[in-house]
C-alpha positions as YAML, in Angstrom:
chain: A
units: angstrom
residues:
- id: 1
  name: UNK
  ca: [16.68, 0.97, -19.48]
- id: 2
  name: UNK
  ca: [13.94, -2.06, -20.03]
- id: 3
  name: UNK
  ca: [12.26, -2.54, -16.60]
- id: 4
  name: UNK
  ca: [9.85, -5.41, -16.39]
- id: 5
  name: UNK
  ca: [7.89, -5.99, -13.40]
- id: 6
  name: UNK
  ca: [6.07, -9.25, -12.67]
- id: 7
  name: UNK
  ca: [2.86, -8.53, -10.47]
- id: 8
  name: UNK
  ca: [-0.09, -10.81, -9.21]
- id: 9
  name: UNK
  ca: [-1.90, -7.05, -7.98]
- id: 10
  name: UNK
  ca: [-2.90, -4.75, -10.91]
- id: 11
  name: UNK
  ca: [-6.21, -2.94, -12.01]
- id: 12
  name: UNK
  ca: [-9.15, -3.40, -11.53]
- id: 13
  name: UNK
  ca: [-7.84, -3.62, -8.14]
- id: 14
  name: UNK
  ca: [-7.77, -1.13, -5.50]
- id: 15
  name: UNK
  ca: [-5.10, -0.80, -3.35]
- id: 16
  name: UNK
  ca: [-1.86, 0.74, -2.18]
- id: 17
  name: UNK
  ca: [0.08, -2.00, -3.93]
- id: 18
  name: UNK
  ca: [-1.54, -1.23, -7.54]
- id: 19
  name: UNK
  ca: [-1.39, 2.76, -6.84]
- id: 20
  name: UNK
  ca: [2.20, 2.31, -6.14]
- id: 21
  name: UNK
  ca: [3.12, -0.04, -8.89]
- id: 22
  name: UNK
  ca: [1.26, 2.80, -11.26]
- id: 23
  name: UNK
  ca: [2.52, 5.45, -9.89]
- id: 24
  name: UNK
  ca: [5.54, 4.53, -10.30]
- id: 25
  name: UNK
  ca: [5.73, 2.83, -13.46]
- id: 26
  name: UNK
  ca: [4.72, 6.43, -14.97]
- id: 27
  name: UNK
  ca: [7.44, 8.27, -13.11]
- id: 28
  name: UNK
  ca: [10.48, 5.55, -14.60]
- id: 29
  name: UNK
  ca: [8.14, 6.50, -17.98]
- id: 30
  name: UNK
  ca: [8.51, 10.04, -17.85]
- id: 31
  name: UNK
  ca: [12.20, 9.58, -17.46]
- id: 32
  name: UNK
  ca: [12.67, 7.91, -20.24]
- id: 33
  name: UNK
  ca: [12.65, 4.06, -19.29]
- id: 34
  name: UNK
  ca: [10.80, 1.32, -20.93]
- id: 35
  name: UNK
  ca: [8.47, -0.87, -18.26]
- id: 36
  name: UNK
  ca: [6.61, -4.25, -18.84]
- id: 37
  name: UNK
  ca: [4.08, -5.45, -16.63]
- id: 38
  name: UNK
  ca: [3.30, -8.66, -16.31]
- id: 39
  name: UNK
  ca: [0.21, -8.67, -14.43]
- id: 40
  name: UNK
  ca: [-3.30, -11.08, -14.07]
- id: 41
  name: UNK
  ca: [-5.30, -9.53, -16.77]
- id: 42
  name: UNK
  ca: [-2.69, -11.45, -19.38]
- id: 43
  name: UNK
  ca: [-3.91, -14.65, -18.27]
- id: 44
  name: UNK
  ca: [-6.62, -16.54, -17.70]
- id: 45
  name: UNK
  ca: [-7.66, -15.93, -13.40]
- id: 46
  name: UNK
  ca: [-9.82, -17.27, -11.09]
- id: 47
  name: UNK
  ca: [-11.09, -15.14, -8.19]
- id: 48
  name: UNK
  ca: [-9.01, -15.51, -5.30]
- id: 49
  name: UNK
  ca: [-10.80, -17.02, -1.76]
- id: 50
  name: UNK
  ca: [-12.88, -14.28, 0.23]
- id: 51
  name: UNK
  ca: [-11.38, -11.87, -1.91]
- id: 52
  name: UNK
  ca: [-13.15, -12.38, -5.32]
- id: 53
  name: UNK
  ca: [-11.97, -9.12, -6.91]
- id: 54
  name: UNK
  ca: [-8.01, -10.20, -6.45]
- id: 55
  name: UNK
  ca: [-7.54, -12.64, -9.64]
- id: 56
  name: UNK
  ca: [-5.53, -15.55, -9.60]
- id: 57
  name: UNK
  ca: [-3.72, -16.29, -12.69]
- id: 58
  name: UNK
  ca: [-3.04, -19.19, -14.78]
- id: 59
  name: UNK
  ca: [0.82, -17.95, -15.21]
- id: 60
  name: UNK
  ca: [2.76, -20.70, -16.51]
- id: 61
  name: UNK
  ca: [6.41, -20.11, -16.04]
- id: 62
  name: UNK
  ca: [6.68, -20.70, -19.78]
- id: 63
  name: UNK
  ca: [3.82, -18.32, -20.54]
- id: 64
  name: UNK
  ca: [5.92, -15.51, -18.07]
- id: 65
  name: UNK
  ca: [9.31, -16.19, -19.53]
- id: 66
  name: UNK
  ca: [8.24, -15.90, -23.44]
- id: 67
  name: UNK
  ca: [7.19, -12.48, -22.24]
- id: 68
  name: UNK
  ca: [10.26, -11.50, -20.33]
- id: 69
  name: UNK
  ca: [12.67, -12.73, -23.19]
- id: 70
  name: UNK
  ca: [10.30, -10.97, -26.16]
- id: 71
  name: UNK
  ca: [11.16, -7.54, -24.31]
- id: 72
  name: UNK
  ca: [14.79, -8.49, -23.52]
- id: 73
  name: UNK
  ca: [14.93, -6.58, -19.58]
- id: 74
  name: UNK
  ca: [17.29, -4.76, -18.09]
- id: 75
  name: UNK
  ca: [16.22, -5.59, -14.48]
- id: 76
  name: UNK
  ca: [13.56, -7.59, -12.96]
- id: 77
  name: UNK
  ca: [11.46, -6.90, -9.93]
- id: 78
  name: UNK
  ca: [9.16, -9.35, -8.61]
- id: 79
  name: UNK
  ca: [6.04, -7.43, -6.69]
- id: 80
  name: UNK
  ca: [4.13, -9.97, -4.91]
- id: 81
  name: UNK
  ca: [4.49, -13.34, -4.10]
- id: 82
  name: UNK
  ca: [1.58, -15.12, -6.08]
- id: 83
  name: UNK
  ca: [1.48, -17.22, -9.25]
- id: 84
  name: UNK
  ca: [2.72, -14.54, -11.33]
- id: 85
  name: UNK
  ca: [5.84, -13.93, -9.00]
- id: 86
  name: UNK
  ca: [6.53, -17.42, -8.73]
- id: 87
  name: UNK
  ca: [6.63, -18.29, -12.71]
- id: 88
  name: UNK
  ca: [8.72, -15.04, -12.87]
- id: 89
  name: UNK
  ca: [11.08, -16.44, -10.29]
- id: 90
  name: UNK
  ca: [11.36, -19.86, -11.67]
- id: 91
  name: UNK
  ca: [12.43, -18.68, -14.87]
- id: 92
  name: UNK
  ca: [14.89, -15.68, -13.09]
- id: 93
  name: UNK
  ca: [16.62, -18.50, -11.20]
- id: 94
  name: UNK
  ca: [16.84, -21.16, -14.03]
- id: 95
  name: UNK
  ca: [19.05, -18.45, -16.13]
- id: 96
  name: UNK
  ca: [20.80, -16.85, -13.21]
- id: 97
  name: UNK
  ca: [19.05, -13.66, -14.24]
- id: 98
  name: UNK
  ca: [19.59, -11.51, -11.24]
- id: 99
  name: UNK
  ca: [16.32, -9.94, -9.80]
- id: 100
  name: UNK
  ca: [14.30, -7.54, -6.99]
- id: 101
  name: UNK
  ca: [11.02, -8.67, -5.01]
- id: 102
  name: UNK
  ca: [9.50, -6.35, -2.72]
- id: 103
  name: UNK
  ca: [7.30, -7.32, 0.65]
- id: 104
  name: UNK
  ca: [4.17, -4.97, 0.20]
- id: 105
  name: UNK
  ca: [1.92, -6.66, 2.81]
- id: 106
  name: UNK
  ca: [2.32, -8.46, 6.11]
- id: 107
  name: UNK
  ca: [1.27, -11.58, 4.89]
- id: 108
  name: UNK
  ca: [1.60, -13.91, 7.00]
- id: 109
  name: UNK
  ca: [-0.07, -11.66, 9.53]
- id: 110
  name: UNK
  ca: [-3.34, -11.33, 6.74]
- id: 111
  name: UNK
  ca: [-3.13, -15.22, 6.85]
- id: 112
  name: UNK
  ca: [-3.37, -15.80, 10.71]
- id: 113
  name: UNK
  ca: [-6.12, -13.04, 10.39]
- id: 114
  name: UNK
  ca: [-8.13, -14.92, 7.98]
- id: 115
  name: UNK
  ca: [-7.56, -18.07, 8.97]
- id: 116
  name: UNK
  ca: [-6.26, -18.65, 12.86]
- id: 117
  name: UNK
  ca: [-2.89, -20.27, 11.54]
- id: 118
  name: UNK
  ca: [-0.19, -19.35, 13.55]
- id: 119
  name: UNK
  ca: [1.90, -16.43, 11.00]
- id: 120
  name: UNK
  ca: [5.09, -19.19, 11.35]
- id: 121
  name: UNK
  ca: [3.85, -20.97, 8.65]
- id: 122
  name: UNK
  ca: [3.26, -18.67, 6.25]
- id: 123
  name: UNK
  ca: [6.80, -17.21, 7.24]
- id: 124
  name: UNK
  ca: [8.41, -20.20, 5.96]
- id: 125
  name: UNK
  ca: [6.15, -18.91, 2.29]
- id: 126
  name: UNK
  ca: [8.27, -15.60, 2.56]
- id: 127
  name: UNK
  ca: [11.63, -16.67, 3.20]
- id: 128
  name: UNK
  ca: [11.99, -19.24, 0.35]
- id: 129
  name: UNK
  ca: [10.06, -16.85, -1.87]
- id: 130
  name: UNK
  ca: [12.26, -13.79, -1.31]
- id: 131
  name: UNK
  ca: [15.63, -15.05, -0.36]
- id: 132
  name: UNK
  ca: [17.48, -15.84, -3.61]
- id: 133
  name: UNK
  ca: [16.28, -11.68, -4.38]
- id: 134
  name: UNK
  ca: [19.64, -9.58, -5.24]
- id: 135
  name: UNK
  ca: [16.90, -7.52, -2.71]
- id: 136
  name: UNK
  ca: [13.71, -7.03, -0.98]
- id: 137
  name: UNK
  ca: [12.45, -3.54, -1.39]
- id: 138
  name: UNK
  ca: [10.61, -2.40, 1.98]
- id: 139
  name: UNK
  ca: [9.20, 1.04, 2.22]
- id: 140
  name: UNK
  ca: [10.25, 1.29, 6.36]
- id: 141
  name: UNK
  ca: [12.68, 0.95, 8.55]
- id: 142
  name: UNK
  ca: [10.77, -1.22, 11.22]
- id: 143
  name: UNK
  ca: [9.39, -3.59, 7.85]
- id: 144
  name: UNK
  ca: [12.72, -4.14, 7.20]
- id: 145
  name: UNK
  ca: [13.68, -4.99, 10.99]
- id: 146
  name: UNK
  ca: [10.64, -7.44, 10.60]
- id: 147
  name: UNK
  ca: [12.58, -9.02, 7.64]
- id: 148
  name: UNK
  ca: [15.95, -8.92, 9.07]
- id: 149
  name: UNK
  ca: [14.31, -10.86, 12.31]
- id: 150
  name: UNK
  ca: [13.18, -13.87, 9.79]
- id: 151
  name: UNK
  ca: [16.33, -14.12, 8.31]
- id: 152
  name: UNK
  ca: [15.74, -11.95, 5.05]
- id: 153
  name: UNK
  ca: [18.92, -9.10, 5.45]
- id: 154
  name: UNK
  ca: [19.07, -8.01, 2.10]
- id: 155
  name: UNK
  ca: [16.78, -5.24, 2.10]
- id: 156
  name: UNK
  ca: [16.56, -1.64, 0.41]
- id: 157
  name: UNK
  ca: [14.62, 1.40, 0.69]
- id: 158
  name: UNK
  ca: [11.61, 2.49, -1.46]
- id: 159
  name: UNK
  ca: [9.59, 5.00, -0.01]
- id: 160
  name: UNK
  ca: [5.92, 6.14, -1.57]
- id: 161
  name: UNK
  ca: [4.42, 9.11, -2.79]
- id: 162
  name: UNK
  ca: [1.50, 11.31, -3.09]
- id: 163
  name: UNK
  ca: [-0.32, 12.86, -6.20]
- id: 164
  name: UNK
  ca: [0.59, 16.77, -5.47]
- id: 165
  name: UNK
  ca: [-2.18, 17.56, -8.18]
- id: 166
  name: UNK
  ca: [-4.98, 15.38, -6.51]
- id: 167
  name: UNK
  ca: [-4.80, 15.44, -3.03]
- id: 168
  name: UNK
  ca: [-4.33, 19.23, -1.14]
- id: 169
  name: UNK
  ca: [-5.63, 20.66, -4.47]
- id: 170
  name: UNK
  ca: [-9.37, 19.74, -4.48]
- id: 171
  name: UNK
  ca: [-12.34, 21.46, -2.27]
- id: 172
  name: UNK
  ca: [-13.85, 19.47, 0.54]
- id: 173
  name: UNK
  ca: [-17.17, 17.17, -0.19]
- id: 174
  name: UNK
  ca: [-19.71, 19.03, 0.83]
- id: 175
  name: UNK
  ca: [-21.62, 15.98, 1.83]
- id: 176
  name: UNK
  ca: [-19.13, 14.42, 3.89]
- id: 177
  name: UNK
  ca: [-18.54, 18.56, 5.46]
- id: 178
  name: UNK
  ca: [-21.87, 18.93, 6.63]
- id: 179
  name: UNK
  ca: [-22.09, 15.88, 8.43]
- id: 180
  name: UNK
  ca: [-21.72, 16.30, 12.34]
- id: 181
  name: UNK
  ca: [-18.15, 16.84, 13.39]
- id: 182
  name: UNK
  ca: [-15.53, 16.10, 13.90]
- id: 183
  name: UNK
  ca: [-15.73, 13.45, 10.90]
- id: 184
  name: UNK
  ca: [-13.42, 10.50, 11.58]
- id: 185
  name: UNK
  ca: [-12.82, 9.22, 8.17]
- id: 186
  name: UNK
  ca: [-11.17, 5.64, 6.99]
- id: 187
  name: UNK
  ca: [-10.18, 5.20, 3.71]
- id: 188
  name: UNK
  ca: [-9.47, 1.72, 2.39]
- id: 189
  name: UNK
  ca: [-9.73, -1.97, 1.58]
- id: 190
  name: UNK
  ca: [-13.30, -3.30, 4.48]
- id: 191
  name: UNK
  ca: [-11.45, -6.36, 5.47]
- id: 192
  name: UNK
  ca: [-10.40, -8.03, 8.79]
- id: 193
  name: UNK
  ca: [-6.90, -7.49, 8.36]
- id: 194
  name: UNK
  ca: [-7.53, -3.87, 8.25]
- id: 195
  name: UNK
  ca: [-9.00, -3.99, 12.16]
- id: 196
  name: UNK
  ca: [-11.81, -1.55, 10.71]
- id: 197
  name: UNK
  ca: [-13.92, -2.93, 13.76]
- id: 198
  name: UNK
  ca: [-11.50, -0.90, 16.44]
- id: 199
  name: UNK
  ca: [-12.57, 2.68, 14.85]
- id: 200
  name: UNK
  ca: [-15.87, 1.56, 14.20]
- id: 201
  name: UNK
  ca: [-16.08, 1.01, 18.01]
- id: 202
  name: UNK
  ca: [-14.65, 3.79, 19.50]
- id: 203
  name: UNK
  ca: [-16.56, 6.24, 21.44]
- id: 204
  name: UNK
  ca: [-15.32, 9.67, 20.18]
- id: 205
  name: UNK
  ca: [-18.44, 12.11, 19.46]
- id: 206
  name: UNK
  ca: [-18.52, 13.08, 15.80]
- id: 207
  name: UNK
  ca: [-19.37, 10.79, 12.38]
- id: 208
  name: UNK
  ca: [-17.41, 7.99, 10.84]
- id: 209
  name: UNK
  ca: [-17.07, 7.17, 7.43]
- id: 210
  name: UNK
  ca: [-15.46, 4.81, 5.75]
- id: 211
  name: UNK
  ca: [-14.15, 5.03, 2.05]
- id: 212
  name: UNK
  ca: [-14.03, 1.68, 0.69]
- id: 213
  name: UNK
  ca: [-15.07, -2.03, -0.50]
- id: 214
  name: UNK
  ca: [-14.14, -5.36, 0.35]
- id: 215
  name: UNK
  ca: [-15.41, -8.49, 2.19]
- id: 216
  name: UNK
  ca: [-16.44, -7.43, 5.48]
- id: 217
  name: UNK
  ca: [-18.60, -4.42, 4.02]
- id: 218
  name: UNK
  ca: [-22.08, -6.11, 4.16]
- id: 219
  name: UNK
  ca: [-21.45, -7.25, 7.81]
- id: 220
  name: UNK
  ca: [-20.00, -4.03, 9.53]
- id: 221
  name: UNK
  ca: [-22.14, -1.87, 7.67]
- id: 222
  name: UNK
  ca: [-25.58, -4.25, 9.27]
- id: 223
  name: UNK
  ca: [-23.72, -3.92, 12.52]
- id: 224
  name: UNK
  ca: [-22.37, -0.07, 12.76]
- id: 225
  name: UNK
  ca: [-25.88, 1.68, 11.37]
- id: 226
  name: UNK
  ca: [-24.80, 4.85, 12.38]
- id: 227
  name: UNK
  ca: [-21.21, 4.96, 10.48]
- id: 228
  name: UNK
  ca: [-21.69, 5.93, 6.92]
- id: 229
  name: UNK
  ca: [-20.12, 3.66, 4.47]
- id: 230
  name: UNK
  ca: [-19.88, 5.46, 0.94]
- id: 231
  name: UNK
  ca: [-17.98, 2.88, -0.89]
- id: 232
  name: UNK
  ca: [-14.88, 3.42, -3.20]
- id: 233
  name: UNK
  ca: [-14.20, 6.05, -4.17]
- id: 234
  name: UNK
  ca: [-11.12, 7.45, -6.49]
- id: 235
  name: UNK
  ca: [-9.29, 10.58, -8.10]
- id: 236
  name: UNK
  ca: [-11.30, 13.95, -7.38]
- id: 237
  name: UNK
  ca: [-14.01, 12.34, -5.23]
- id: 238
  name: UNK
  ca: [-11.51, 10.32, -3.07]
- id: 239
  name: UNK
  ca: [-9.34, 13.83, -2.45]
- id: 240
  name: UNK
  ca: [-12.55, 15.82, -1.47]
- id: 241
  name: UNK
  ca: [-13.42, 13.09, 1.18]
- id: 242
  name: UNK
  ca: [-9.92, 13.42, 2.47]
- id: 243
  name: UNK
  ca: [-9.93, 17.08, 2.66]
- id: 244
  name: UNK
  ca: [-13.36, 17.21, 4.33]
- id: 245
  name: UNK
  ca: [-12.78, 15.10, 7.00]
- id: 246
  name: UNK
  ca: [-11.20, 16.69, 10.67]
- id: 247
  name: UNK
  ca: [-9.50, 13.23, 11.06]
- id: 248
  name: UNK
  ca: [-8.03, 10.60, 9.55]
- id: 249
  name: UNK
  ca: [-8.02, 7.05, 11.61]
- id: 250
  name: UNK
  ca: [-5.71, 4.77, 10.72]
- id: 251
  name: UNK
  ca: [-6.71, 1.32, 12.68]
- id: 252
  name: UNK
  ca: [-4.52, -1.14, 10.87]
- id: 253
  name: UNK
  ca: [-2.06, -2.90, 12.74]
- id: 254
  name: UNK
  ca: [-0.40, -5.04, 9.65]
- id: 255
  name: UNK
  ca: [0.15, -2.70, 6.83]
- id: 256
  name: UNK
  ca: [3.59, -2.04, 5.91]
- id: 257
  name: UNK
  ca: [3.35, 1.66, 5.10]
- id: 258
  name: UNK
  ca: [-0.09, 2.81, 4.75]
- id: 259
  name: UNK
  ca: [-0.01, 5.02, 1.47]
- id: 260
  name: UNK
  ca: [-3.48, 6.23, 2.34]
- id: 261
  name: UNK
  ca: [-2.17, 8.39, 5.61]
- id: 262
  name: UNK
  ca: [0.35, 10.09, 3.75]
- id: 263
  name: UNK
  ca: [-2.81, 10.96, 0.71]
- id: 264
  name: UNK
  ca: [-4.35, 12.27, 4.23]
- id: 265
  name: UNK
  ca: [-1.86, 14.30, 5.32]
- id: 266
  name: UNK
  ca: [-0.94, 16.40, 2.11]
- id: 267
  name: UNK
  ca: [-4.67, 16.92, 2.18]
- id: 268
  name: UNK
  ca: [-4.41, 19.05, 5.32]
- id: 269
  name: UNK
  ca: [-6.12, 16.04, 7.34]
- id: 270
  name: UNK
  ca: [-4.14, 15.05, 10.59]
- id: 271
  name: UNK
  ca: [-3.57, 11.05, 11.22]
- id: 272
  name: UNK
  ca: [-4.55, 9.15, 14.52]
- id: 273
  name: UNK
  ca: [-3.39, 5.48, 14.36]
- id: 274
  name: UNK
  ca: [-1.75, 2.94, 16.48]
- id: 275
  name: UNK
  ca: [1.61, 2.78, 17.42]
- id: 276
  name: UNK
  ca: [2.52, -0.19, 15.22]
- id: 277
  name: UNK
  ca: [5.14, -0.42, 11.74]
- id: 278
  name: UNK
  ca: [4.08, 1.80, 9.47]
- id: 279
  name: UNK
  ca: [2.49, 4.90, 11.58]
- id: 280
  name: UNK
  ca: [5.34, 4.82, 13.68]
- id: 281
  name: UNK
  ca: [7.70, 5.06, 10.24]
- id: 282
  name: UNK
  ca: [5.94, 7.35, 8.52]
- id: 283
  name: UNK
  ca: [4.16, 9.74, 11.28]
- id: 284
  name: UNK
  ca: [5.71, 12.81, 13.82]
- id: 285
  name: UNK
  ca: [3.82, 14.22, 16.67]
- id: 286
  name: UNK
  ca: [2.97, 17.74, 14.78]
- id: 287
  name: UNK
  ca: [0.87, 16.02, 11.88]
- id: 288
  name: UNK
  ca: [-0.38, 12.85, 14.05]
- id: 289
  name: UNK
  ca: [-1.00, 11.10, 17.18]
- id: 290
  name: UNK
  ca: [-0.05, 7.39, 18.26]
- id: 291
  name: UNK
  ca: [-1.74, 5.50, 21.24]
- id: 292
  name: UNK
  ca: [-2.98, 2.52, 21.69]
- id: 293
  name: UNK
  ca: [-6.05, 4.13, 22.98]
- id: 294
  name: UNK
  ca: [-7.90, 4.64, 19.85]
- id: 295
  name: UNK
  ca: [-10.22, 7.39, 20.90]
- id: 296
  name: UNK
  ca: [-7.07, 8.97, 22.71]
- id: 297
  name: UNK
  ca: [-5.03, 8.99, 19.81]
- id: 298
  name: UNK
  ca: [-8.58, 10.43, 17.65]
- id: 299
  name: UNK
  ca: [-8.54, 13.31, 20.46]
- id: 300
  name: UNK
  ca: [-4.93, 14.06, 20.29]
- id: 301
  name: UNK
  ca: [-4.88, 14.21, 16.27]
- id: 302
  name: UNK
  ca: [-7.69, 16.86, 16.36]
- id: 303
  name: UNK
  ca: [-5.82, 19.46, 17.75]
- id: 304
  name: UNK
  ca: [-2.90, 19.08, 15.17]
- id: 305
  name: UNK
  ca: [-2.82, 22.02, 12.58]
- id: 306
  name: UNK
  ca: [-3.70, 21.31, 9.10]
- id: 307
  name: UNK
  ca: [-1.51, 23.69, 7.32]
- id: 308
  name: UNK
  ca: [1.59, 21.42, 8.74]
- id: 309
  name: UNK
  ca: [0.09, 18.35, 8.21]
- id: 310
  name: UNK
  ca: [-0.20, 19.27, 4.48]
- id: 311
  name: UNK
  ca: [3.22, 20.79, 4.51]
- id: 312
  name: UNK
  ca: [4.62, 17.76, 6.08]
- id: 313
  name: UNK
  ca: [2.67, 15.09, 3.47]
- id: 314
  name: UNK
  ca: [3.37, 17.29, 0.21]
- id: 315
  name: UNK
  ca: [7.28, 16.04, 1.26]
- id: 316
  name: UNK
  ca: [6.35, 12.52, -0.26]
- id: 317
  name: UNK
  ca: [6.70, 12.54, -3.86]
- id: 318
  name: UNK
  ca: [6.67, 9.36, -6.63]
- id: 319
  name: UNK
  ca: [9.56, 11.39, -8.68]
- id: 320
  name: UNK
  ca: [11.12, 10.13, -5.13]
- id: 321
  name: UNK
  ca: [10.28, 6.91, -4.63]
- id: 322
  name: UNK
  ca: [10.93, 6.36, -8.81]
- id: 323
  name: UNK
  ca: [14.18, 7.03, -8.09]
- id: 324
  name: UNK
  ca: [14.61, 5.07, -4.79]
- id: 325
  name: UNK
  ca: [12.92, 2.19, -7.30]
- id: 326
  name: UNK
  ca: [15.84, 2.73, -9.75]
- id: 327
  name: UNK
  ca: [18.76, 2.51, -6.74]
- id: 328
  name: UNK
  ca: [17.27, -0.36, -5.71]
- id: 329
  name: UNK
  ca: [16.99, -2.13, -8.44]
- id: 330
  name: UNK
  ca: [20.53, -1.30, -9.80]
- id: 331
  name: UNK
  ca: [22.54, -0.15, -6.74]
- id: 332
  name: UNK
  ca: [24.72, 2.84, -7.54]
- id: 333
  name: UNK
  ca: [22.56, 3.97, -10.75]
- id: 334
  name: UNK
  ca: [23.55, 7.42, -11.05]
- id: 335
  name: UNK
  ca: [20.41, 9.63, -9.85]
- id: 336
  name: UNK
  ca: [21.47, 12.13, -12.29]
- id: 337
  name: UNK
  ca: [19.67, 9.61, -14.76]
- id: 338
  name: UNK
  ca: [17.10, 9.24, -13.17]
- id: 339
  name: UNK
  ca: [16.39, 13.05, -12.42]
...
């Protein structure tokens, strides 16, 4: 099967969209299927507003569609609603070629974040973006709720997964150990949306640090002297920070999944977070803790045991979501195919 999948997020970016899009992409690889990307490192970009590292392509629908008829696809699957989705969804609807989109991020909540707008407008973005999809892949129940409240019904599962040989198979940092416990830890993009700022003032004894780049970096890090921010980090080093860590704190209130707590978890690290989409999908009480006390749900996570937190997050695989990726994208394909 010829997969191609139009995407404005792709390396050298660093997030849970672009580890998921990877991930995955190898997975439907391994099984045998061809996949095109279409992705901002094709084109010519500009850096995208306060977040300079996210490129913004020049994709002409033309440019996208000579690309997309070269390689002939099966299926289609739109990942993200930028210039690179849209050309791919101009040229999808002028041919009646049937296609998926999926809603990765709570975007219009990142835009009333950034910008004070109130998230109705940027609603109004979504809908005529995703509604002519055959579906909307969402990776939890309550995301797809969300979408079903703004009148987008036509959702479909895809779930995430963890890299069983990374993460729960590499020693602690010894660094990051040593430091004076219990070690809070963050992982992820340092940006407003994220609500960093709510871990970084709570008042649980121990050390935080924070894993990760992004905008707000230079600011928090002037502001928080005593939290320790080491930067990105990936593969071996980003798996010994998870394992060395007593807890992992999960402030975001606008992510629609959270791949990072589920990396976490299969490292043996339990999860404290708020009690908002995405924790509430994806965490139980044995591996976790919800409150909307920070430093209460921090207290409650410590006492979780490690050996069923890993237990519990080695259960999310990509072989998994690969194939949820497949369903979705032709309903009914037979998973023996895709096995």
């Amino acid at each position: 099967m010829r997969i191609a999948i139009a995407t404005d997020a792709w390396s050298p970016q660093v997030n849970g969209v672009v580890r998921t899009l990877q991930s995955v992409r190898a997975e439907l690889e391994r099984m045998g299927h061809q996949v095109m990307v279409i992705s901002p490192d094709l084109f010519h970009s500009l850096p995208c507003p306060t977040y300079p590292e996210i490129r913004l392509a020049f994709a002409t629908t033309g440019a996208v569609g000579q690309r997309l008829e070269e390689f002939s696809p099966h299926a289609i699957h739109l990942a993200t609603e930028g210039p690179i989705g849209v050309a791919a969804r101009r040229w999808c609807l002028s041919r009646d070629f049937p296609f998926t989109t999926a809603y990765h991020t709570q975007f219009p909540d990142y835009v009333a974040a950034r910008t004070g707008v109130s998230p109705e407008w940027p609603w109004r973005y979504i809908r005529w973006f995703h509604q002519p999809a055959e579906g909307i892949l969402v990776s939890t129940g309550s995301i797809a709720e969300t979408l079903h409240a703004h009148g987008l019904p036509q959702t479909r599962p895809w779930g995430r997964g963890v890299d069983l040989s990374l993460f729960g198979d590499v020693a602690p940092d010894p660094g990051i150990r040593a430091l004076p416990g219990p070690v809070q830890l963050y992982v992820g993009r340092v940006a407003v949306e994220k609500n960093l700022e709510a871990f970084l003032r709570s008042g649980h004894p121990g050390t935080k640090v924070i894993v990760g780049d992004g905008p707000a970096r230079a600011e928090l890090e002037a502001r928080y002297p005593d939290a320790r921010f080491l930067g990105a980090r990936s593969g071996a080093a980003l798996a010994g920070a998870y394992a060395a860590a007593d807890v992992f704190v999960f402030p975001s209130r606008t992510d629609t999944f959270g791949l990072v707590m589920i990396e976490a978890l299969a490292s043996g690290t339990p999860v404290a977070a708020y009690p908002v989409p995405g924790p509430v999908d994806v965490l139980v009480p044995d591996v976790g803790a919800l409150h909307e006390e920070l430093d209460r749900a921090i207290a409650l996570a410590l006492t979780r045991d490690r050996a069923t937190c890993a237990a519990y997050g080695r259960r999310f695989t990509w072989a998994a979501s690969a194939r949820q990726f497949l369903s979705a994208l032709v309903p009914g394909y037979p998973e023996e195919l895709a096995a």
